[in-house]
Structure formats: C-alpha cells, structure tokens
C-alpha positions as CSV (number, residue, x, y, z in Angstrom):
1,X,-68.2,62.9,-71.4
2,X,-66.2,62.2,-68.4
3,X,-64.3,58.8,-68.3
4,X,-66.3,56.4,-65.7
5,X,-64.7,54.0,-63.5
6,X,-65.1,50.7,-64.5
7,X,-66.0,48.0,-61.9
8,X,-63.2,45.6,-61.6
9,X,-63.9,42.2,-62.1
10,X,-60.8,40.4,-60.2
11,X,-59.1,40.1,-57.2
12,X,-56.3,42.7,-56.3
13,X,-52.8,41.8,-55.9
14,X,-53.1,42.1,-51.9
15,X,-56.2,39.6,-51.8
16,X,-54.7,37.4,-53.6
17,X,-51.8,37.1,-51.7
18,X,-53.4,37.3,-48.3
19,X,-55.2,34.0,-49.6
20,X,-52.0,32.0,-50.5
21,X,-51.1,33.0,-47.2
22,X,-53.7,31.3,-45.7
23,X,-53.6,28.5,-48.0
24,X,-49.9,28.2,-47.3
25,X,-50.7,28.1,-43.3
26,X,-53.5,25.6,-43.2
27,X,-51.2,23.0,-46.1
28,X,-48.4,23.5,-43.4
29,X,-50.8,22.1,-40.7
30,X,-52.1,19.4,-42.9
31,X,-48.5,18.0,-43.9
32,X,-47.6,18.1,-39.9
33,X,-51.1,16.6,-39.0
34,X,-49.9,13.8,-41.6
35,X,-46.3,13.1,-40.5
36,X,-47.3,12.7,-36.8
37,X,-50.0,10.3,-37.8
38,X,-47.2,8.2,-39.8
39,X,-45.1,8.4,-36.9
40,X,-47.8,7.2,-34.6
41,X,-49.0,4.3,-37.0
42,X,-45.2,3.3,-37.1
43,X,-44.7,3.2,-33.4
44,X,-48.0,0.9,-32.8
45,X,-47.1,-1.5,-35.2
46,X,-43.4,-1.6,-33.5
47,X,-45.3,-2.4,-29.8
48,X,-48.0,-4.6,-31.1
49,X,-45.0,-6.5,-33.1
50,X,-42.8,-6.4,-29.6
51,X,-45.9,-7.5,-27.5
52,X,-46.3,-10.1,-29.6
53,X,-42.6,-11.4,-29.2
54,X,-43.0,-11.1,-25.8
55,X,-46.4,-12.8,-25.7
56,X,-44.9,-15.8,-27.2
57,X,-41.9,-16.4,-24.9
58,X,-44.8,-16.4,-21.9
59,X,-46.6,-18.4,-24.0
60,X,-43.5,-21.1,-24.4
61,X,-42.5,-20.6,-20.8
62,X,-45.9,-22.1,-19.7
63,X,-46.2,-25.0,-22.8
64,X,-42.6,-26.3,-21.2
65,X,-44.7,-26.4,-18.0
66,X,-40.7,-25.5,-16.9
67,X,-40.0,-23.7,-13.1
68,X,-37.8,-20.9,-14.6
69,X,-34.6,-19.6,-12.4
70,X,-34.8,-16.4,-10.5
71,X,-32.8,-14.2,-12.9
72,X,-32.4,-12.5,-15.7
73,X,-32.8,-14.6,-19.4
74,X,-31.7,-13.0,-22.6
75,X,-32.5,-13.6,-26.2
76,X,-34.0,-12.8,-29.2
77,X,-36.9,-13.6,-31.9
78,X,-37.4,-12.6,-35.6
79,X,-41.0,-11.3,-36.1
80,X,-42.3,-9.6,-39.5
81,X,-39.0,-10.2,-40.9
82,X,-37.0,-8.1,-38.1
83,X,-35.1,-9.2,-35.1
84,X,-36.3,-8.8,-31.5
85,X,-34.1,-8.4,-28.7
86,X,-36.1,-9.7,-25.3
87,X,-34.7,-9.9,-21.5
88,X,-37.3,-12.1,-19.3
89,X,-36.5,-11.3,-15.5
90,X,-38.3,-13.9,-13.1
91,X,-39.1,-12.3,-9.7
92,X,-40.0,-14.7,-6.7
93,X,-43.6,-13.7,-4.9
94,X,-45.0,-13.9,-2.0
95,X,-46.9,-16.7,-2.8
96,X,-43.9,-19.9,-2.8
97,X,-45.7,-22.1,-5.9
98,X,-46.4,-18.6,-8.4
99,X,-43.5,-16.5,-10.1
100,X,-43.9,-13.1,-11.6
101,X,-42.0,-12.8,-15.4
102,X,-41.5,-9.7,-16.8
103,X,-40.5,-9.5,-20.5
104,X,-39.2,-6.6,-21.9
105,X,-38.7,-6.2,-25.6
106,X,-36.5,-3.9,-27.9
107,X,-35.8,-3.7,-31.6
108,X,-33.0,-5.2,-32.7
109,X,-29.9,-2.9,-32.1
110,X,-31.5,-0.2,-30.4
111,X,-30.2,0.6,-27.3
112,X,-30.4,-1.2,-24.3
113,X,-30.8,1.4,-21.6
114,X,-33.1,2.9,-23.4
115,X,-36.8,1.9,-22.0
116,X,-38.1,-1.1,-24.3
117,X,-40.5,-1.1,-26.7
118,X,-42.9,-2.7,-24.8
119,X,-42.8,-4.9,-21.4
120,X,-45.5,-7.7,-20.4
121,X,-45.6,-9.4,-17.2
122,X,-47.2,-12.9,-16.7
123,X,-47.4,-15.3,-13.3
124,X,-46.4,-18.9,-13.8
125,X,-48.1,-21.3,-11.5
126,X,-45.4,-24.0,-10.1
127,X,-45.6,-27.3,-12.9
C-alpha cells in the first residue's frame, strides 16, 4: 500500500503571514485614523475656548456701554485653567456712530505672528 497524502488541516506558513500583513496594514491605518481624530478634538476645544475669550471681551466692551479708541488694545484672560492672550483692534466705518472690533485670540505663549487661534469681529453702536 502506497502512502496517501493526507489533507492538511492548517494554514501554510505563507498564508499566514500574508494575513499579519494585512492585519498589520489596516492596525496602521486605524492608529493614524485615531491620532488625527485626537488632534482634531484638541484643536476645537482650543478655538471654542479662544472664541469664547474673545466672545466675552465683546461682550464687556458693550455692558460698559464705553466708545472704545481707534487702536490696537492688548490683554489677556484665564479660561479652563489656561491663559489667553487677546489683541482687540477697533476700526472706524463708514457709518460715524458704529465701530468695527476685531478680537484675535492666541494661547498663552504661543507666538504672536503666528495667525491666532481664532478671531471674532463685533460692531458697537455709539453709547
């Protein structure tokens, strides 16, 4: 009686490692998918904190019911237990009793020539 091949039962070596390969390929994506989303999740807090910070300096400009100077105003406000840098340029319009503010915001530190973290811009109506 001749010997008769038995039917293997497993995978061979070379399917096996053709399917770490894959496995390895598509973990690779997931973990990048993953860090951009952190990334992105971090960056929107930062410019709803920052819009917020530059939310309430508009919103304290018009409770004075002050007439700000044309100009550049600088300062800064804690939010979430980090300091904010902010720079409120008024802007003189066509319209004699109306000003145009812009506030722009950065994270404390960072660099100002860099573009800010956010920038809002609000009219104030003469008091």
């Amino acid at each position: 009686m001749p010997n008769k091949p038995t039917k293997s039962k497993g995978f061979t070596l070379l399917e096996v490692m053709v399917a770490l390969f894959v496995v390895a390929i598509a973990l690779g994506g997931v973990i990048k998918v993953m860090g951009t989303a952190a990334r992105n999740s971090s960056r929107l807090s930062d410019r709803t904190f920052a819009q917020w910070v530059a939310l309430n300096e508009l919103a304290e400009l018009r409770i004075k019911k002050s007439w700000p100077k044309l100009g550049e105003v600088k300062g800064d406000q804690e939010m979430v237990d980090r300091k904010w840098d902010w720079v409120q340029k008024t802007i003189k319009t066509e319209d004699a009793n109306i000003k145009r503010v812009e506030l722009s915001v950065w994270s404390l530190g960072s660099d100002k020539n860099a573009d800010p973290v956010v920038t809002v811009v609000g009219f104030l109506a003469k008091p």
